[in-house]
C-alpha positions in Angstrom: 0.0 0.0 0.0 2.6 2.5 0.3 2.0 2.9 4.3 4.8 3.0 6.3 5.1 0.2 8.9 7.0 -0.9 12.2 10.5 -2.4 11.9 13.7 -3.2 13.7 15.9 -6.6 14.5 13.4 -8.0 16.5 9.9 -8.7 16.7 10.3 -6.6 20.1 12.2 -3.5 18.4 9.2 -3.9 16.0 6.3 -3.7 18.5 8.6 -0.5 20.7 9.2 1.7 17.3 5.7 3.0 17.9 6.5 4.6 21.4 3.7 2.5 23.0 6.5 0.1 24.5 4.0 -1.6 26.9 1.0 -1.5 24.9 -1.8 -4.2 24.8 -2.2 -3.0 20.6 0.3 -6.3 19.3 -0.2 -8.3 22.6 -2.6 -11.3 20.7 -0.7 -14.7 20.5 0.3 -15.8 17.6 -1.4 -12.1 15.6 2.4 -10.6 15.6 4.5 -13.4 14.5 2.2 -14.3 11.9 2.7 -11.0 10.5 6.9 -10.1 11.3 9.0 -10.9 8.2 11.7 -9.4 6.6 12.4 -6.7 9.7 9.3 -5.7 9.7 6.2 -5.7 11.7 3.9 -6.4 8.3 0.9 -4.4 9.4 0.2 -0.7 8.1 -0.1 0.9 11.4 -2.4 4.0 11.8 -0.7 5.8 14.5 3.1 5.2 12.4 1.6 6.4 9.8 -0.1 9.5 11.1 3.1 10.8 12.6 5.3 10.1 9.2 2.3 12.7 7.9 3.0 15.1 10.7 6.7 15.2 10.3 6.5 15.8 6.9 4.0 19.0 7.0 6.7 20.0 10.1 9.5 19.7 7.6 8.0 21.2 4.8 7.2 24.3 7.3 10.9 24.1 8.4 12.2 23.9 4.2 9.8 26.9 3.8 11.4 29.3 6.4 15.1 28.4 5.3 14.0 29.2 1.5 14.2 25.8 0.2 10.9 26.1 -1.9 11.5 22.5 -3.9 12.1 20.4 -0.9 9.1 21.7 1.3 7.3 21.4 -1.9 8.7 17.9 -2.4 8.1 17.1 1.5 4.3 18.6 1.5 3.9 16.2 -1.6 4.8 13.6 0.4 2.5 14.3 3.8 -0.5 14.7 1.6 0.2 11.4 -0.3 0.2 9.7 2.9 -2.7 11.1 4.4 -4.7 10.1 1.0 -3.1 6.4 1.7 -4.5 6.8 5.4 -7.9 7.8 4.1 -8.3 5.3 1.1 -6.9 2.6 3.4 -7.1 2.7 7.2 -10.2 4.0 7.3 -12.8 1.2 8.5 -16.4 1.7 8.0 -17.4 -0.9 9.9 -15.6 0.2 13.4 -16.3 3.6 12.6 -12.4 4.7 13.0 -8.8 4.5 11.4 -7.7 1.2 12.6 -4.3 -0.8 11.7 -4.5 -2.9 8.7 -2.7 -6.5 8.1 -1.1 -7.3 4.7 -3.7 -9.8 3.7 -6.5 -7.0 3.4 -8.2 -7.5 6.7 -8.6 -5.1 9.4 -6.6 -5.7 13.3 -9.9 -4.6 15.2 -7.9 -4.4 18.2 -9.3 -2.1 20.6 -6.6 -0.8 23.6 -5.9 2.0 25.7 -3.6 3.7 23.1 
């Protein structure tokens, strides 16, 4: 899909790129191994890919005040084609809310704290 997902080493660095380090969100046996290959956690991940959104608008306001017009332009390009992948994608009519999607199509209805 073009969504940026969680990666690291380990399944572990995986699950604690998102900042919620002891969050229930990947805690169902068997959901997070099925879906860890390669480095990466294989599950587009709302709240990843909301903040890559947000630090792209906050860089292209940063390449703005230091004059460089192409790579805020460039970087603004980039936040709005990810928050068109979050709206054509993550969005689930059914729960009413973004929520995380696996590779295989279906939604991780996983309701949490975070």
């Amino acid at each position: 899909l073009g969504i940026t997902c969680l990666g690291g080493w380990t399944l572990r660095n995986a699950r604690d790129e998102s900042g919620l380090d002891n969050s229930p969100m990947y805690d169902i046996p068997g959901h997070a191994t099925k879906f860890f290959r390669e480095g990466k956690m294989q599950q587009y991940d709302v709240g990843m890919a909301s903040m890559v959104a947000v630090d792209l608008d906050s860089l292209s306001q940063l390449a703005t005040a230091l004059g460089r017009t192409r790579e805020a332009n460039l970087l603004s390009k980039r936040a709005k084609a990810m928050r068109e992948l979050i709206e054509s994608h993550l969005w689930d009519p059914q729960s009413g809310a973004y929520v995380n999607r696996q590779p295989d199509g279906g939604f991780h209805r996983r309701i949490s704290p975070t």
